[in-house]
Legacy VTK file of the C-alpha trace (Angstrom):
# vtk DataFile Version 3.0
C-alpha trace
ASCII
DATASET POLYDATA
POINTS 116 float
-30.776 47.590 -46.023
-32.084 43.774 -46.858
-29.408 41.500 -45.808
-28.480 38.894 -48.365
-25.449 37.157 -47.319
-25.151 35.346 -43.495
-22.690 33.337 -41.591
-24.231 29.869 -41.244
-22.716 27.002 -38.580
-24.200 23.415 -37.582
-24.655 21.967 -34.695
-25.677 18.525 -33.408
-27.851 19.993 -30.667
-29.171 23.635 -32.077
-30.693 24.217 -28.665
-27.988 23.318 -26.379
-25.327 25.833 -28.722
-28.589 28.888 -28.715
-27.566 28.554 -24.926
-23.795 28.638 -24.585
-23.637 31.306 -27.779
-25.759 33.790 -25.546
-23.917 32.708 -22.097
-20.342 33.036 -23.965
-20.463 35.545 -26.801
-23.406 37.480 -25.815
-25.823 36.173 -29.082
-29.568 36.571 -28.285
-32.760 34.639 -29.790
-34.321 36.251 -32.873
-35.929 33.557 -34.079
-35.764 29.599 -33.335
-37.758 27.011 -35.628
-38.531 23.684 -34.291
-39.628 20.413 -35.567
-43.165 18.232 -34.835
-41.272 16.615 -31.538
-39.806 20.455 -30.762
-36.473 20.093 -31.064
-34.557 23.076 -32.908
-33.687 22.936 -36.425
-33.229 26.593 -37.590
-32.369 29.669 -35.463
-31.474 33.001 -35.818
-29.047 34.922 -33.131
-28.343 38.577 -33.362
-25.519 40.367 -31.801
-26.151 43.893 -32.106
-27.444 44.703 -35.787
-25.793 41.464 -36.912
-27.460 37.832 -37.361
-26.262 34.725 -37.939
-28.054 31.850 -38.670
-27.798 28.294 -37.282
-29.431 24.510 -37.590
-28.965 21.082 -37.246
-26.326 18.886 -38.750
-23.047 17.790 -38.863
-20.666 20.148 -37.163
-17.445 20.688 -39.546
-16.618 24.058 -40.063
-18.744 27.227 -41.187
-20.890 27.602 -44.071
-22.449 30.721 -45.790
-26.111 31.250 -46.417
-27.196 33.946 -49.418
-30.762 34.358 -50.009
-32.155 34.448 -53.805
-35.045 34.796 -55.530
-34.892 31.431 -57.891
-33.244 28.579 -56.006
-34.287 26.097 -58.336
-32.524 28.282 -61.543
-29.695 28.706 -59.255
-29.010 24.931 -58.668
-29.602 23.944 -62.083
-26.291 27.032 -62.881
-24.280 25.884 -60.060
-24.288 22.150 -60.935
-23.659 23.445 -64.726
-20.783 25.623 -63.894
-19.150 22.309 -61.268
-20.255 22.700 -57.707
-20.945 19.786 -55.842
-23.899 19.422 -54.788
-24.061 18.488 -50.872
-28.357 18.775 -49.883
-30.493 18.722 -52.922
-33.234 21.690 -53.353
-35.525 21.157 -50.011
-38.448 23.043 -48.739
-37.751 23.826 -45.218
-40.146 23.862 -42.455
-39.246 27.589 -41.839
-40.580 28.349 -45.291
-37.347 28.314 -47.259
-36.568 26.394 -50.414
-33.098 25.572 -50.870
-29.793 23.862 -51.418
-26.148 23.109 -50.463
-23.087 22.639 -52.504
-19.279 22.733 -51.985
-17.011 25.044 -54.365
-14.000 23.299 -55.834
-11.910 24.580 -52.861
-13.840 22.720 -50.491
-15.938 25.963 -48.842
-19.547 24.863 -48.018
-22.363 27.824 -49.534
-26.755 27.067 -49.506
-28.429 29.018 -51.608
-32.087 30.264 -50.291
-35.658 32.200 -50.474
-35.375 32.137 -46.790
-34.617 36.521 -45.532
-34.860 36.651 -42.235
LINES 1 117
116 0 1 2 3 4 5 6 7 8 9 10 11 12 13 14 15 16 17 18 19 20 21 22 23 24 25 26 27 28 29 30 31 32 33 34 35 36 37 38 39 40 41 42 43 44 45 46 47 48 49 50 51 52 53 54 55 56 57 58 59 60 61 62 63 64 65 66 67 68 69 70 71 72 73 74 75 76 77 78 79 80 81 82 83 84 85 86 87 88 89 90 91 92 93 94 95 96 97 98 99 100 101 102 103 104 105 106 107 108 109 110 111 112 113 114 115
């Protein structure tokens, strides 16, 4: 089965929450991307057959992460149909192109090539 959908969470210091999500909860490493100076931006932490992803920003609550094929197309019909839009459409260092937005209630979604 592909996965499409993942649980998504920021953190101001990717690196220092990789290493008290594996001491407290048990997550481990899949895959961790890092930027020129090597600091983490992007990970990837399974716990059993289950991943969730995480990167750097501005903690706040949880977000959700749902790969597509056309992020571009997608924008363009989210903005159309009234989501805010919170990151405009970004390639990624870890080879995804994508966006954020907010739904009227307030719930934070990106929209992504990136399938881990």
């Amino acid at each position: 089965m592909t996965r499409t959908v993942f649980a998504l969470a920021r953190y101001e210091d990717p690196a220092k929450a990789i290493d008290f999500l594996a001491a407290a909860f048990g997550f481990a490493a899949h895959q961790v991307s890092k930027d020129d100076s090597g600091a983490v931006v992007h990970a990837e932490l399974l716990i059993g057959e289950d991943m969730i992803m995480i990167g750097k920003g501005q903690p706040g609550g949880p977000g959700i992460y749902v790969a597509v094929d056309d992020p571009d197309a997608h924008h363009d019909h989210a903005k159309a149909a009234g989501a805010t839009i919170t990151m405009e459409l970004v390639d990624q260092s870890y080879g995804s192109r994508e966006y954020g937005c907010a739904d009227p209630g307030g719930n934070t979604w990106y929209f992504g090539t990136y399938r881990p």
